[in-house]
ZADOMI-983428 format. One record per residue (C-alpha): x, y, z; residue in three letters. Coordinates in Angstrom, 3 decimals, decimal comma, padded with zeros to 6 digits. Each point is the difference from the previous one (the first is absolute). Last residue first. Layout:
REM residues N
+----------+----------+----------+------+
|     east |    north |       up | rest |
+----------+----------+----------+------+
|        X |        Y |        Z |  ALA |
...
+----------+----------+----------+------+
END
This chain:
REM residues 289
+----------+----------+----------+------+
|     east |    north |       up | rest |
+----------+----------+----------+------+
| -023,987 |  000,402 | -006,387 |  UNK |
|  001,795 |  002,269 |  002,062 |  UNK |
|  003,286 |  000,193 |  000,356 |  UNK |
|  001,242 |  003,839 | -000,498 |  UNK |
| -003,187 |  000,874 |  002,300 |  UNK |
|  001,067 |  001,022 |  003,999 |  UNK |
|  003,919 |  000,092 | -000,766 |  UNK |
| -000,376 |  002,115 | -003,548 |  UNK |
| -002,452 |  002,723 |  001,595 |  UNK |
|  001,898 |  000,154 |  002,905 |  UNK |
|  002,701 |  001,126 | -001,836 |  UNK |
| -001,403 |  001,667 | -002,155 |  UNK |
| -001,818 |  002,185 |  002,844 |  UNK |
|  003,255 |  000,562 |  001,678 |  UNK |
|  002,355 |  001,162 | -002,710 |  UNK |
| -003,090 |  002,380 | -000,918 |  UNK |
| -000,722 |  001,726 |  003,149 |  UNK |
|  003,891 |  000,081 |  000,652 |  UNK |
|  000,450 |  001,808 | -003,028 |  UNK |
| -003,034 |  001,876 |  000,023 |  UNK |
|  001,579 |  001,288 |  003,631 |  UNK |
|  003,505 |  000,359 | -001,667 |  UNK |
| -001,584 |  002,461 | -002,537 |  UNK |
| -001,642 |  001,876 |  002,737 |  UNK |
|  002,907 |  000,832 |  001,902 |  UNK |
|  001,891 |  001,371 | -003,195 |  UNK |
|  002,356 | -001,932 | -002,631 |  UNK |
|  002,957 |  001,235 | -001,190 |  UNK |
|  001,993 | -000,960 | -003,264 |  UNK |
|  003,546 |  000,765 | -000,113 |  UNK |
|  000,497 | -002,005 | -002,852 |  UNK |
|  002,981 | -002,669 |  001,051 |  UNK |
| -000,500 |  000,268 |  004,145 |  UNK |
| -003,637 |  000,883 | -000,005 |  UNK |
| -001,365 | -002,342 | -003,032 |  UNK |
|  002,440 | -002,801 |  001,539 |  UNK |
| -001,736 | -000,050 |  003,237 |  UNK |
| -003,352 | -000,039 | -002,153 |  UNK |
|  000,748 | -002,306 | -002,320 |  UNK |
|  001,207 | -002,788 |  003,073 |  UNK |
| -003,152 |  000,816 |  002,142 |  UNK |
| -002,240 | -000,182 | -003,826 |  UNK |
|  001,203 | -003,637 | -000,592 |  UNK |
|  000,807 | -001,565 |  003,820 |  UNK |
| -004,002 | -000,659 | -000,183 |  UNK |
|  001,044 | -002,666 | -002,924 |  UNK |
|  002,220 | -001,954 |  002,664 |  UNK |
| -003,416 | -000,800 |  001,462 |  UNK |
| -000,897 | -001,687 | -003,393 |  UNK |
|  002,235 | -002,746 |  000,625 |  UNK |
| -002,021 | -001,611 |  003,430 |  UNK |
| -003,156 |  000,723 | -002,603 |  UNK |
|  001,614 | -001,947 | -003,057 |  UNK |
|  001,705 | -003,064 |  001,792 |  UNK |
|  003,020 | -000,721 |  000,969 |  UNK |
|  003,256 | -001,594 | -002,026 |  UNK |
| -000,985 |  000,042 | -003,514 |  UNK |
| -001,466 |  003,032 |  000,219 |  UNK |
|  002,808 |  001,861 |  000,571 |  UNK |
|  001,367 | -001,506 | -003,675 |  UNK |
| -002,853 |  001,995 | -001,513 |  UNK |
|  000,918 |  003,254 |  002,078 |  UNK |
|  003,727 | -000,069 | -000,321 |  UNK |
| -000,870 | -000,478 | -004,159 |  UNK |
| -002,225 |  002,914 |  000,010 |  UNK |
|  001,824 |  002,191 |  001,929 |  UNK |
|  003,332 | -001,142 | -002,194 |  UNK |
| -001,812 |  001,440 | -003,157 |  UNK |
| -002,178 |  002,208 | -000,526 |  UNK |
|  000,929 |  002,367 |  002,751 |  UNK |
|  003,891 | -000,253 |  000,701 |  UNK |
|  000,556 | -000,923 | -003,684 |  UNK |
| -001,991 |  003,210 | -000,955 |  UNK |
|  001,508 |  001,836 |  002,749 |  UNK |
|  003,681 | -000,528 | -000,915 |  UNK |
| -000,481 |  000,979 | -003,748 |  UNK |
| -001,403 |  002,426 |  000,779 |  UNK |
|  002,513 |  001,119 |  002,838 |  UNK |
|  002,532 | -000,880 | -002,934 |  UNK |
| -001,531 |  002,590 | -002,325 |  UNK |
| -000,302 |  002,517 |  002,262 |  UNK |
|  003,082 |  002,584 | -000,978 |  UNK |
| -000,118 | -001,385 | -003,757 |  UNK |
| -003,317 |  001,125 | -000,715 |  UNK |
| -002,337 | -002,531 | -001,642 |  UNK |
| -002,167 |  000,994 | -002,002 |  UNK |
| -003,099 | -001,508 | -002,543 |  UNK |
| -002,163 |  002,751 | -001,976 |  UNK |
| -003,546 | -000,898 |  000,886 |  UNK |
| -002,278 | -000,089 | -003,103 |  UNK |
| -003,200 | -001,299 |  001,598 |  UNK |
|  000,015 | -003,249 | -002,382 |  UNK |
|  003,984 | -000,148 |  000,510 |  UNK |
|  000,186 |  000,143 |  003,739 |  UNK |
| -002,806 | -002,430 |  000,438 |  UNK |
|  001,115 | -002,574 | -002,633 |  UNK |
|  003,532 | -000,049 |  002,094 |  UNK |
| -001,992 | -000,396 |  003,135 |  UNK |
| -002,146 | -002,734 | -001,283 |  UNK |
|  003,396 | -002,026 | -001,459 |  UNK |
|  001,597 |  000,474 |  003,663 |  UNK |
| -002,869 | -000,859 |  001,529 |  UNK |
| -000,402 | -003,863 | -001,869 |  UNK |
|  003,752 | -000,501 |  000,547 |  UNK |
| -001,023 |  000,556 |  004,076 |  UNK |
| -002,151 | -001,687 |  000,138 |  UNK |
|  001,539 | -002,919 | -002,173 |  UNK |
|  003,066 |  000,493 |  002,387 |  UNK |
| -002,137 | -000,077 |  003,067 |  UNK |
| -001,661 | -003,493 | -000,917 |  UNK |
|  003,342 | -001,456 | -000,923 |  UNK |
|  001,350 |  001,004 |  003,260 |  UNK |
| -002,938 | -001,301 |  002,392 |  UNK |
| -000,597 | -003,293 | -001,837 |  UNK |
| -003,184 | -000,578 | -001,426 |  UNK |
| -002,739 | -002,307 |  000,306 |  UNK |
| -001,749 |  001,930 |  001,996 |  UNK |
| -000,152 |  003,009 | -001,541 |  UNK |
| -003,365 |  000,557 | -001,137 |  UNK |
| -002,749 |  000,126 |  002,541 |  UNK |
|  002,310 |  002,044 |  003,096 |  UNK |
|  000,898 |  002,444 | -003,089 |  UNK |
| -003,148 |  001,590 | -000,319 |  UNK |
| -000,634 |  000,928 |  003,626 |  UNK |
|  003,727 |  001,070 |  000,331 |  UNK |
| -000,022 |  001,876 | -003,618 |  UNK |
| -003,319 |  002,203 |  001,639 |  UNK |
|  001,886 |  000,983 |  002,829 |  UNK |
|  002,782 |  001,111 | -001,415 |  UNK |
| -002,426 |  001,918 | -002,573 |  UNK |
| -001,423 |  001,214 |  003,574 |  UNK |
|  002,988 |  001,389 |  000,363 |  UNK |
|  000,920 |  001,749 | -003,253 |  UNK |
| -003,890 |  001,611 |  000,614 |  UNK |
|  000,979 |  001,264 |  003,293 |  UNK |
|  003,017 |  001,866 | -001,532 |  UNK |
| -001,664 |  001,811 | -002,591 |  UNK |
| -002,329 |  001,066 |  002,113 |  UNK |
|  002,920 |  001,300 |  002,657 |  UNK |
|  001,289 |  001,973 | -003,219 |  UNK |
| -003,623 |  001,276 | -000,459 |  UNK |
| -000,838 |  000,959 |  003,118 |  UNK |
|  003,309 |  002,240 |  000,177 |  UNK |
|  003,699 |  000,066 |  002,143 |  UNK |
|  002,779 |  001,884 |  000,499 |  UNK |
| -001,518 |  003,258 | -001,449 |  UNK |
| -002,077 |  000,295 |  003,497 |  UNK |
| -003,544 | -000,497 |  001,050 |  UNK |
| -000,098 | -003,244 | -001,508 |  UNK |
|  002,707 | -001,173 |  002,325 |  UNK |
| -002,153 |  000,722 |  002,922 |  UNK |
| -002,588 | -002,274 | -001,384 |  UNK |
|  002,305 | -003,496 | -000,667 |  UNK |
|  000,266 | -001,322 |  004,030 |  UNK |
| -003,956 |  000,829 |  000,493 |  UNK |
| -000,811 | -002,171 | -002,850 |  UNK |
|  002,461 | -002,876 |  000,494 |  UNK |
| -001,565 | -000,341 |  003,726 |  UNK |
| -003,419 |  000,488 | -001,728 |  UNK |
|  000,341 | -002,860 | -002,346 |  UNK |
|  001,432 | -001,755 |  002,593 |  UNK |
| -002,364 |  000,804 |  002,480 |  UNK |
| -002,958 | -000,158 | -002,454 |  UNK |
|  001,086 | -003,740 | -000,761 |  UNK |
|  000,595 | -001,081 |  003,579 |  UNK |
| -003,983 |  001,042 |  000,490 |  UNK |
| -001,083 | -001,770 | -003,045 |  UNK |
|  001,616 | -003,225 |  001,639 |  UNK |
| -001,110 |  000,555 |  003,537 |  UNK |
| -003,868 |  000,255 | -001,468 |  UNK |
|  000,743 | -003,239 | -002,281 |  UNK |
|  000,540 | -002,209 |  002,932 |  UNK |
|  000,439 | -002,576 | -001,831 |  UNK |
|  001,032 |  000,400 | -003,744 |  UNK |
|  000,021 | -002,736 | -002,555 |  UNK |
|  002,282 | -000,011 | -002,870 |  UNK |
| -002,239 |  000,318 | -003,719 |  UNK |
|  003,219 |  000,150 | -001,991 |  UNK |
| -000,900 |  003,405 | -002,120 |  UNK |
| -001,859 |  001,777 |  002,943 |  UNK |
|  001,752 | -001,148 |  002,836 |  UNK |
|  003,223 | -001,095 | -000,721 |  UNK |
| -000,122 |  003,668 | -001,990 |  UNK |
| -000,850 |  001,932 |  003,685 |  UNK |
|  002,988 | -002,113 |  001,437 |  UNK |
|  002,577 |  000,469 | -003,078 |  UNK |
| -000,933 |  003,807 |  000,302 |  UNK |
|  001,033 |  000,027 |  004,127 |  UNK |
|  003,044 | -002,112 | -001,039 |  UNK |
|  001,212 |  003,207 | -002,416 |  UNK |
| -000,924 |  002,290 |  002,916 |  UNK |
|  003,291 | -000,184 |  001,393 |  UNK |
|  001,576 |  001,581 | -003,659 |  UNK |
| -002,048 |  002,945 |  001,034 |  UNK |
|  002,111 |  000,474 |  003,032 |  UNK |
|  002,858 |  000,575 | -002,974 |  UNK |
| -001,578 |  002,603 | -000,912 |  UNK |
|  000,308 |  002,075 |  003,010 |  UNK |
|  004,463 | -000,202 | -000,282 |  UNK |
|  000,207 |  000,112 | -003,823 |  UNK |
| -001,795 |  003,919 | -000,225 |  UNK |
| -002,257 |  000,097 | -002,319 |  UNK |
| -000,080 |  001,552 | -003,720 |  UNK |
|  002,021 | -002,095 | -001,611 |  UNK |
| -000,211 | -002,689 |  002,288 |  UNK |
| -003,767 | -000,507 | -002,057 |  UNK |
|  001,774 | -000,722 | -003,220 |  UNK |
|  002,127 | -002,308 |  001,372 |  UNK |
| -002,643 | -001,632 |  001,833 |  UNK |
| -002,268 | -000,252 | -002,986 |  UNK |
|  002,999 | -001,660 | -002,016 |  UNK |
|  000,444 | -001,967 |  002,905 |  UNK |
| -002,829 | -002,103 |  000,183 |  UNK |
| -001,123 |  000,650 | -003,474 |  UNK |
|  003,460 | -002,024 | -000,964 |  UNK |
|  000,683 | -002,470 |  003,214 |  UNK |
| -001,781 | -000,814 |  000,164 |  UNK |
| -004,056 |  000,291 | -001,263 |  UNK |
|  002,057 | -000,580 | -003,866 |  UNK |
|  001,938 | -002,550 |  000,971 |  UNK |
| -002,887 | -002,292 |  000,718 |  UNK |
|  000,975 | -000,902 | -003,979 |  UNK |
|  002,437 | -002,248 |  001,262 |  UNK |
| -002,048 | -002,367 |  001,688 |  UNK |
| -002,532 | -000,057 | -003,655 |  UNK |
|  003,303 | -000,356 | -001,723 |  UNK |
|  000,686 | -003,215 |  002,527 |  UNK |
| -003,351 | -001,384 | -000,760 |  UNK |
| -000,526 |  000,265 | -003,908 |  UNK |
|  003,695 | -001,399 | -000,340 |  UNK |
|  003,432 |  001,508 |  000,321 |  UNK |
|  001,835 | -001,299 |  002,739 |  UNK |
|  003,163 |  001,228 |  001,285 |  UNK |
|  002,603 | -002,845 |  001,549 |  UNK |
|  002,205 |  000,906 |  002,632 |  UNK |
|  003,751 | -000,423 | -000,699 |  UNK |
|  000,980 |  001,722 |  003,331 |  UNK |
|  002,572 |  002,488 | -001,664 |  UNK |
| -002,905 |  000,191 | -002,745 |  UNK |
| -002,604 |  001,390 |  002,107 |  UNK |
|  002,212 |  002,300 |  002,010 |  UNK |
|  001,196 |  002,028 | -003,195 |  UNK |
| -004,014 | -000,175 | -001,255 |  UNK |
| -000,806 |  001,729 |  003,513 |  UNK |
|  003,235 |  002,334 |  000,385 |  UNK |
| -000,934 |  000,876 | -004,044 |  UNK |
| -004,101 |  000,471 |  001,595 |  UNK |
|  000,950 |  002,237 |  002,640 |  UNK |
|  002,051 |  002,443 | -001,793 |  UNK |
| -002,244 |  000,060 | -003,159 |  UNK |
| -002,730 |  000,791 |  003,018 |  UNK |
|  001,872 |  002,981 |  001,401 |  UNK |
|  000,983 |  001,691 | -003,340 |  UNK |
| -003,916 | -000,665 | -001,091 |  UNK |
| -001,223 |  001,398 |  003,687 |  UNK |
|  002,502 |  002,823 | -000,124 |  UNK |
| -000,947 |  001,239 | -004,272 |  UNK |
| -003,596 | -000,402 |  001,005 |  UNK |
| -000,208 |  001,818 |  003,730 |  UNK |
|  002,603 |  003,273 | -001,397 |  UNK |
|  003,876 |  000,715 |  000,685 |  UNK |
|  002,205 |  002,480 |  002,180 |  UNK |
| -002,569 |  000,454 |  003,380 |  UNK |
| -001,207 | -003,811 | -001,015 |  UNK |
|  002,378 | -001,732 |  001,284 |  UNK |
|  000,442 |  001,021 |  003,746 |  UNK |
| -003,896 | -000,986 | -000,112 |  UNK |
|  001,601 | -003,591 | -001,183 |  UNK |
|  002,432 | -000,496 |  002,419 |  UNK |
| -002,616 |  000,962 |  002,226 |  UNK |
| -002,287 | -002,597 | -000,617 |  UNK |
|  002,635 | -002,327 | -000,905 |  UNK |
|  001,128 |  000,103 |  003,796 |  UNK |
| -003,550 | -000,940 |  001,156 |  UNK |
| -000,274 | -003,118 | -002,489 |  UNK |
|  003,833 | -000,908 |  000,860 |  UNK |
| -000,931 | -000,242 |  003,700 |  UNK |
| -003,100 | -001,852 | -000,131 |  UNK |
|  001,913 | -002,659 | -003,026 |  UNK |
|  002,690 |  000,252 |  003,051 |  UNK |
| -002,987 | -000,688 |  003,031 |  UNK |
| -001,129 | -002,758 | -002,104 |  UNK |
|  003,386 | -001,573 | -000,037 |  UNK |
|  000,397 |  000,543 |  003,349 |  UNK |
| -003,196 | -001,598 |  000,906 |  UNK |
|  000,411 | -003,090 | -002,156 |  UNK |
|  003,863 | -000,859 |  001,387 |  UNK |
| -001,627 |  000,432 |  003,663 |  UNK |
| -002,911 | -002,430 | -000,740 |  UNK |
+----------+----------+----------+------+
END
């Protein structure tokens, strides 16, 4: 159980740091040319790793269909992120990241049928979270740090998180962990280039961040996934997903030391309110039938 927890705490801890590596990012570049410079990163490292360990890559009906979950995560995922940490600050937004097992709950729900007892305590967790979040995000609206929309934006790459979990638990099986990422993340890398050229995004790179990019991308897409997947091979899902709550604590430390971002009295309030109620939230329901 030890070797699973600190794995998941390290995918935790390179999730938070890729947050801000990222935000640190986008002050000299834009969302689409960072996520495709990230995501080429992460899928070479991916393909480089597949063939050092000789695993074999399917292409049939089924695996393509795997593959093709790619484009919840992680390409709307954190395309929509991107584009919302342009306009938030790294440190609040990465609380929304907690609510990602709050929308895999409410889809469990509608899309998988999962039975709720107590559904009074359940709606009430809900609110708190979603109000938690809420309350943490408005005093950033009031400044030119942060805006409705950006936080939008970022809410919506979450809940595409969320919507790739629900999906993926059907399909992927059969597959191993590694080839499964690499034809994810293949499969994003071709839907990001498509995306920059349709919309007529000149791709950059500037030489001054080009190795943090190049950094996060394999930090983010890459090694979190594969320390998470492996995690799970030595405890289970909801004794992992702890590690996840380490997410927006380790973002926001390194928001203040690396970005100098600040957060208020209130803000650590929703914070707490938030952190708590998805917590509770995940303990009380995550295994229900």
């Amino acid at each position: 159980m030890k070797k699973g927890l600190t794995l998941a705490f390290l995918a935790a801890f390179a999730w938070g740091s890729a947050i801000v590596m990222s935000k640190l990012c986008l002050n000299s570049m834009a969302a689409g040319p960072l996520f495709f410079s990230q995501i080429i990163s992460a899928t070479m490292a991916s393909w480089a790793a597949l063939l050092v360990t000789r695993k074999s890559f399917p292409v049939n009906k089924a695996s393509l269909l795997a593959y093709s979950t790619g484009i919840f995560e992680p390409f709307l995922a954190y395309t929509l992120t991107l584009y919302g940490l342009e306009k938030v600050p790294a440190g609040i937004s990465s609380v929304i990241f907690s609510l990602e097992s709050v929308f895999i709950l409410i889809l469990s729900v509608i899309v998988l049928k999962m039975r709720v007892h107590n559904p009074g305590l359940f709606l009430m967790l809900l609110i708190g979270a979603m109000a938690g979040s809420l309350v943490a995000m408005l005093p950033d609206m009031e400044t030119k740090s942060g805006s409705f929309h950006g936080y939008l934006l970022v809410t919506a790459g979450v809940f595409s998180a969320a919507v790739y979990v629900v999906i993926s638990a059907r399909l992927v099986t059969s597959l191993d962990p590694l080839t499964l990422l690499t034809g994810q993340l293949t499969f994003s890398t071709l839907l990001s280039g498509i995306f920059l050229f349709s919309v007529g995004i000149q791709f950059t790179l500037p030489h001054d961040t080009a190795l943090i990019v190049v950094a996060s991308g394999i930090l983010q897409y890459f090694l979190a996934f594969i320390l998470w997947l492996h995690a799970m091979k030595w405890v289970q899902v909801h004794i992992a997903g702890v590690m996840l709550y380490f997410i927006p604590v380790i973002a926001l430390i390194l928001s203040w030391v690396f970005l100098a971002e600040k957060i208020t009295g209130v803000q650590t309030i929703g914070i707490i309110i938030t952190i708590m109620s998805v917590y509770f939230l995940n303990s009380k329901y995550e295994n229900e039938d």
